[in-house]
SERO-4910 file (N, C-alpha, C, O; in steps of 0.05 Angstrom, whole numbers):
BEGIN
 pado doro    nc1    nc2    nc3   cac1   cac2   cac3    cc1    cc2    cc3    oc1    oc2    oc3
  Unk    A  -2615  -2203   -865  -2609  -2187   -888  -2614  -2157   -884  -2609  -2140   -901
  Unk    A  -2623  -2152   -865  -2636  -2125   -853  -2603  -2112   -863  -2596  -2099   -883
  Unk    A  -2589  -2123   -842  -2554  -2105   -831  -2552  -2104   -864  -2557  -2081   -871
  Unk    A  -2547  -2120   -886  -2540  -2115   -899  -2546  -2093   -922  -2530  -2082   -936
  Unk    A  -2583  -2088   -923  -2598  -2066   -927  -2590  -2044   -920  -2593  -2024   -934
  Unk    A  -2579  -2045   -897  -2573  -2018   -879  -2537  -2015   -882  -2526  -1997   -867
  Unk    A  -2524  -2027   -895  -2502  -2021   -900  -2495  -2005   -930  -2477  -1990   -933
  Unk    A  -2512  -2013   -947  -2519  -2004   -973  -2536  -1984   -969  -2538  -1971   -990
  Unk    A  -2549  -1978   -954  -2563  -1949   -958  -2544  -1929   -940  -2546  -1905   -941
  Unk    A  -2525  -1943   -925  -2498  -1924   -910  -2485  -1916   -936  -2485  -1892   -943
  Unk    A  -2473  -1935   -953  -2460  -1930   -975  -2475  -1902   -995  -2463  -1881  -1000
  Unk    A  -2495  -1908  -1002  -2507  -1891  -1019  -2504  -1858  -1011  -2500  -1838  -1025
  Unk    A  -2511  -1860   -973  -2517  -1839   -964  -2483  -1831   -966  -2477  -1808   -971
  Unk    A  -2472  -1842   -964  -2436  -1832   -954  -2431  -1820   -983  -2430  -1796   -981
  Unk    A  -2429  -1828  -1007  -2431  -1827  -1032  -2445  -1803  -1041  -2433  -1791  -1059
  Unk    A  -2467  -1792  -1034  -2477  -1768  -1030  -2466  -1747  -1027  -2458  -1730  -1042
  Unk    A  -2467  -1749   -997  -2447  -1735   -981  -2419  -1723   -991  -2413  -1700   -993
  Unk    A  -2402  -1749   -997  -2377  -1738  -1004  -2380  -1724  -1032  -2362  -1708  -1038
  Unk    A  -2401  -1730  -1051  -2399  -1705  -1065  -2411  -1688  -1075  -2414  -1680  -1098
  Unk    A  -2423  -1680  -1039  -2438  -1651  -1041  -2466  -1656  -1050  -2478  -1639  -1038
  Unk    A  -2480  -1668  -1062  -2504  -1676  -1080  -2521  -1674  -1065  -2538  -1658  -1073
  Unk    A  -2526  -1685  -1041  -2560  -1696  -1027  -2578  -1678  -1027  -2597  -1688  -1015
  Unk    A  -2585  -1651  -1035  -2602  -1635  -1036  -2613  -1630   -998  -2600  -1638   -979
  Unk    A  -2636  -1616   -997  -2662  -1618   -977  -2648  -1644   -966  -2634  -1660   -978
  Unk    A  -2658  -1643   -930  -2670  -1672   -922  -2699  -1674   -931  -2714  -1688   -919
  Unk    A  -2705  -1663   -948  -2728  -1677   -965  -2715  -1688   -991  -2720  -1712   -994
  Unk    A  -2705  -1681  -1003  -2695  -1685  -1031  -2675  -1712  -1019  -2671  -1727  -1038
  Unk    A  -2666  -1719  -1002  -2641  -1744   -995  -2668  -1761   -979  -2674  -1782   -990
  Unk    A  -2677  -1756   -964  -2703  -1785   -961  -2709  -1796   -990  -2707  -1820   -996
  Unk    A  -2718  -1773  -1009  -2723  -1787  -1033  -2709  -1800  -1049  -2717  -1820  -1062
  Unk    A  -2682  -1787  -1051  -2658  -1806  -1069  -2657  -1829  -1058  -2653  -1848  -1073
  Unk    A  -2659  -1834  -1029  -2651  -1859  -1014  -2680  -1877  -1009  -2685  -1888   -988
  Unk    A  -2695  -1877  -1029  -2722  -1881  -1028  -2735  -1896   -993  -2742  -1918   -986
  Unk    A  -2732  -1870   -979  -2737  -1870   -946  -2752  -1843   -937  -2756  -1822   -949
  Unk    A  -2761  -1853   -908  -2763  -1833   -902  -2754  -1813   -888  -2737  -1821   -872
  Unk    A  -2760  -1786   -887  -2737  -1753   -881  -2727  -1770   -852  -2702  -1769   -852
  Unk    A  -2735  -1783   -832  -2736  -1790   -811  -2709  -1813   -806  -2688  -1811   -793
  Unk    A  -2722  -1839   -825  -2689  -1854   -837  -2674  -1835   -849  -2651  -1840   -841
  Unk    A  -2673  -1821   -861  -2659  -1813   -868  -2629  -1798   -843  -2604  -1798   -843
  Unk    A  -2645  -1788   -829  -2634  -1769   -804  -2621  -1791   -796  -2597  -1788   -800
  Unk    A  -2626  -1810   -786  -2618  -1834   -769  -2595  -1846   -786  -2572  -1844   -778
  Unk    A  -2602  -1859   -812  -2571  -1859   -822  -2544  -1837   -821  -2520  -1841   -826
  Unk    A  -2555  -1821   -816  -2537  -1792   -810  -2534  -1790   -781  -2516  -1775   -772
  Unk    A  -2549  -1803   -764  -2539  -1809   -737  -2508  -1825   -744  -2485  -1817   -746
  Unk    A  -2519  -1848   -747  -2501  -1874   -753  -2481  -1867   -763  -2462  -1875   -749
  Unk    A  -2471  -1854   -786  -2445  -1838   -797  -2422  -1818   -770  -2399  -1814   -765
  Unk    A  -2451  -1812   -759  -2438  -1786   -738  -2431  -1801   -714  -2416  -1790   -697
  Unk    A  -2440  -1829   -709  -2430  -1847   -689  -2403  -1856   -693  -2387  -1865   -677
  Unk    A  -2399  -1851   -719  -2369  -1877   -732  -2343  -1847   -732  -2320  -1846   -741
  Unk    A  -2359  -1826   -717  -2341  -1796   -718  -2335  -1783   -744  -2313  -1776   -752
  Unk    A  -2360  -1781   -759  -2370  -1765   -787  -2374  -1737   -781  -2396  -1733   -770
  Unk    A  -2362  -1719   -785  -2366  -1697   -782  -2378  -1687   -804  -2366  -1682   -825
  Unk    A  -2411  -1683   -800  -2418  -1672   -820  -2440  -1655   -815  -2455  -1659   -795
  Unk    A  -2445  -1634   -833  -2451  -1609   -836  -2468  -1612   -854  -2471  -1630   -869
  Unk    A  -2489  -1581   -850  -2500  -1589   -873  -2508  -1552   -879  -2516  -1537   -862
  Unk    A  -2503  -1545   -910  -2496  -1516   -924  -2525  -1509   -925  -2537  -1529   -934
  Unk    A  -2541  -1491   -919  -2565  -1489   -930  -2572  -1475   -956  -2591  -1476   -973
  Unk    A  -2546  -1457   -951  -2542  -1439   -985  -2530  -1456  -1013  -2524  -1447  -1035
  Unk    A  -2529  -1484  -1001  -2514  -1507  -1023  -2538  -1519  -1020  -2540  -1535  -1039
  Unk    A  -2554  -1520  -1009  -2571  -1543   -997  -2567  -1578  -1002  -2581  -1595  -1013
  Unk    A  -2537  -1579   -986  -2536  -1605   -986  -2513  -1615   -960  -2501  -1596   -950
  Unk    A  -2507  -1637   -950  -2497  -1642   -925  -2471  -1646   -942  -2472  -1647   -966
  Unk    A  -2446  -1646   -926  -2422  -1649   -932  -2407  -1659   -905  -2419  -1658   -883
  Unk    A  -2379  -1669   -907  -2366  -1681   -896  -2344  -1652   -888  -2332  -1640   -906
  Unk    A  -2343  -1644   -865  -2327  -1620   -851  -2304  -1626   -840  -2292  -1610   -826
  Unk    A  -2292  -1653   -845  -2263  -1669   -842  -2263  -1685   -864  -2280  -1684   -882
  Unk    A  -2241  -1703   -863  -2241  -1723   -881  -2250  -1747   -878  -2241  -1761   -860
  Unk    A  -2264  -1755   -891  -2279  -1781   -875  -2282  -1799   -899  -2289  -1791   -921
  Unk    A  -2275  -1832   -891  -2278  -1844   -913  -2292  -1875   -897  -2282  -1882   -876
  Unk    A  -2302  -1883   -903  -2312  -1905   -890  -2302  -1939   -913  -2293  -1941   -935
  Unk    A  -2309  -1958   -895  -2298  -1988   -906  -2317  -2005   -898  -2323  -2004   -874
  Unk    A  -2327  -2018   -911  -2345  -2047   -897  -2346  -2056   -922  -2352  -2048   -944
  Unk    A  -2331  -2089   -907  -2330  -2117   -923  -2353  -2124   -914  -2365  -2116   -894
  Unk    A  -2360  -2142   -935  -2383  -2157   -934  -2389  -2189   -948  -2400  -2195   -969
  Unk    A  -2380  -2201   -933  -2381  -2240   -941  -2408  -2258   -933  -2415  -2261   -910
  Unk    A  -2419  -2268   -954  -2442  -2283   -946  -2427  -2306   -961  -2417  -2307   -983
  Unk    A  -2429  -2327   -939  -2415  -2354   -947  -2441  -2370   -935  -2452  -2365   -913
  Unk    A  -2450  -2394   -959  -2466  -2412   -953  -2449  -2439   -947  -2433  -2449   -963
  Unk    A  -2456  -2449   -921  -2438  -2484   -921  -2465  -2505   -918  -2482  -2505   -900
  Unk    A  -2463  -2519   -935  -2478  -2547   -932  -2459  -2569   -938  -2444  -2571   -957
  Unk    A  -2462  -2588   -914  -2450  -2610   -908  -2416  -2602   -903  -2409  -2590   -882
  Unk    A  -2394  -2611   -928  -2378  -2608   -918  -2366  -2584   -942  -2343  -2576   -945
  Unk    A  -2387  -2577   -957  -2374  -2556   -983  -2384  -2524   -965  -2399  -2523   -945
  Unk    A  -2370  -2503   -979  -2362  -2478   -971  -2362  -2461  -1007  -2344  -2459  -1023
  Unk    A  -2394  -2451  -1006  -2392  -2431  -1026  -2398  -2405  -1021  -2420  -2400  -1011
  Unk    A  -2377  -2381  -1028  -2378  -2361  -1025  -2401  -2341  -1051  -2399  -2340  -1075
  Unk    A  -2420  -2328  -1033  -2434  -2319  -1056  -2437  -2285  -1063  -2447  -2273  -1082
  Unk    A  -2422  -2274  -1036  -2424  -2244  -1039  -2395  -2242  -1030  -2384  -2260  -1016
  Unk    A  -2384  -2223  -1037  -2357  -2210  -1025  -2348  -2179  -1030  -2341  -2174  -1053
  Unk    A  -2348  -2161  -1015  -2334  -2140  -1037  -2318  -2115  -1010  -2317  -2116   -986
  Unk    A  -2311  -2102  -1025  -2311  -2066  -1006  -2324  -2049  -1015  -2323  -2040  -1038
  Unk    A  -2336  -2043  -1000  -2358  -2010  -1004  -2341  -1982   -999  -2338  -1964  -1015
  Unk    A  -2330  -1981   -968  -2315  -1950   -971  -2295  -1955   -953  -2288  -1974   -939
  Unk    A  -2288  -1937   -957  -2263  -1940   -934  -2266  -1908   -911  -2273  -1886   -919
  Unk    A  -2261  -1916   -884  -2252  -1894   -862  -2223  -1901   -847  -2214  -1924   -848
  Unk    A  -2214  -1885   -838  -2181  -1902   -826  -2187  -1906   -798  -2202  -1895   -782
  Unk    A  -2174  -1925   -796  -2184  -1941   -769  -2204  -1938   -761  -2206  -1932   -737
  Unk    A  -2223  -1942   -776  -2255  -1959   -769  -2262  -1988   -766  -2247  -2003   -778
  Unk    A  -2280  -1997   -754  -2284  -2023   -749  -2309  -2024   -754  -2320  -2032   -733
  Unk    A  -2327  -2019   -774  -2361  -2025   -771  -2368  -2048   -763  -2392  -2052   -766
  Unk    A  -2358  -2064   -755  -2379  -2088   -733  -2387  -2088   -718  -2400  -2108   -711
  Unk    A  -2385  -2063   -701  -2398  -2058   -681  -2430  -2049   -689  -2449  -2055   -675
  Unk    A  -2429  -2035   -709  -2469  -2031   -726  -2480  -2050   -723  -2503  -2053   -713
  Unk    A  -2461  -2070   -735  -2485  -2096   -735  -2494  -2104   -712  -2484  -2104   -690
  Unk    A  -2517  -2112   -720  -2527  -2129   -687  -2527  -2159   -690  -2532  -2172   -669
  Unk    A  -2524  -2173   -712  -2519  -2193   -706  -2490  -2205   -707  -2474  -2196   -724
  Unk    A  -2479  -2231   -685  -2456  -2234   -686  -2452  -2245   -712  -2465  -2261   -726
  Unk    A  -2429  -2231   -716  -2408  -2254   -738  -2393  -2271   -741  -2371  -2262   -734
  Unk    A  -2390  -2300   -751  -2379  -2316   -748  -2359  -2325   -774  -2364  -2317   -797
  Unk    A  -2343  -2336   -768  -2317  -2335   -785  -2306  -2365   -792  -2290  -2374   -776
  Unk    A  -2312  -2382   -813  -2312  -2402   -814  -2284  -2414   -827  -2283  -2415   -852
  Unk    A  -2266  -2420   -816  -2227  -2422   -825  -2236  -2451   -848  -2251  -2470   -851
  Unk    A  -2227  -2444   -852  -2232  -2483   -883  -2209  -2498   -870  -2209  -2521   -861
  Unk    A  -2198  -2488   -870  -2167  -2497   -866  -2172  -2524   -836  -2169  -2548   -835
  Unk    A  -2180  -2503   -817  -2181  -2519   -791  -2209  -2536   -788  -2213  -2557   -776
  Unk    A  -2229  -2518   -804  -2255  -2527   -807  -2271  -2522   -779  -2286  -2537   -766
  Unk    A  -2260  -2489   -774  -2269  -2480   -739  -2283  -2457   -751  -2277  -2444   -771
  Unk    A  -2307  -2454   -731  -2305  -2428   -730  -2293  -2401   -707  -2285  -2404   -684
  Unk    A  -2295  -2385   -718  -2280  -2359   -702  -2298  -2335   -691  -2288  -2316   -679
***
C-alpha cells in the first residue's frame, strides 16, 4: 500500500503545481503533511517522468515550465476462491505518453476473468 500512498501524494503534489499554489518548500512539505526533504524527492519523481519544473521565488511557488499532465490507473481487485471483487478503480491525471509502472516497485499482475490467467 506504500506505492499507492506515494501515488496520491504525486497527485496532490502535481495538483499544486499545476496551479501555481505550493508556496515555500516549507509551506508544500506542510500542505503535503511531509517532510521539506519528501517533499524534494516527490519533485525528483515528477522530474524523472520529464516534468519540467521550476520554481518562481517572487511567486513563491513551483510551476510546470512545459505542459505536463500526468495519468495513473489504479485497480485493487480482491480474488478468493473462484469470485473476483473489484474494490478500488479510478484516474488521477493524465501526461501523454506516460507509462507510470515503472515507479512502482512492485510487479503487477493482471488477472483476465475471461481466460481465468494471469498477465
Amino acid at each position: 500500500m506504500k506505492t499507492i500512498k506515494n501515488l496520491e501524494r504525486l497527485q496532490r503534489l502535481h495538483n499544486l503545481i499545476e496551479q501555481e499554489c505550493t508556496g515555500s518548500p516549507k509551506e508544500l512539505a506542510d500542505k503535503l503533511h511531509m517532510s521539506e526533504r519528501m517533499a524534494y524527492n516527490l519533485i525528483e519523481q515528477l522530474k524523472s517522468l520529464e516534468a519540467t519544473i521550476l520554481y518562481s521565488r517572487s511567486r513563491k511557488t513551483y510551476y510546470y515550465d512545459k505542459d505536463f499532465k500526468l495519468e495513473v490507473n489504479i485497480s485493487v481487485v480482491v480474488m478468493s476462491n473462484s469470485e473476483v471483487t473489484q474494490i478500488f478503480a479510478g484516474s488521477y491525471f493524465s501526461k501523454k505518453n506516460t507509462i507510470l509502472q515503472g515507479l512502482c516497485s512492485e510487479q503487477i499482475y493482471i488477472y483476465d476473468i475471461k481466460t481465468k490467467m494471469c498477465a
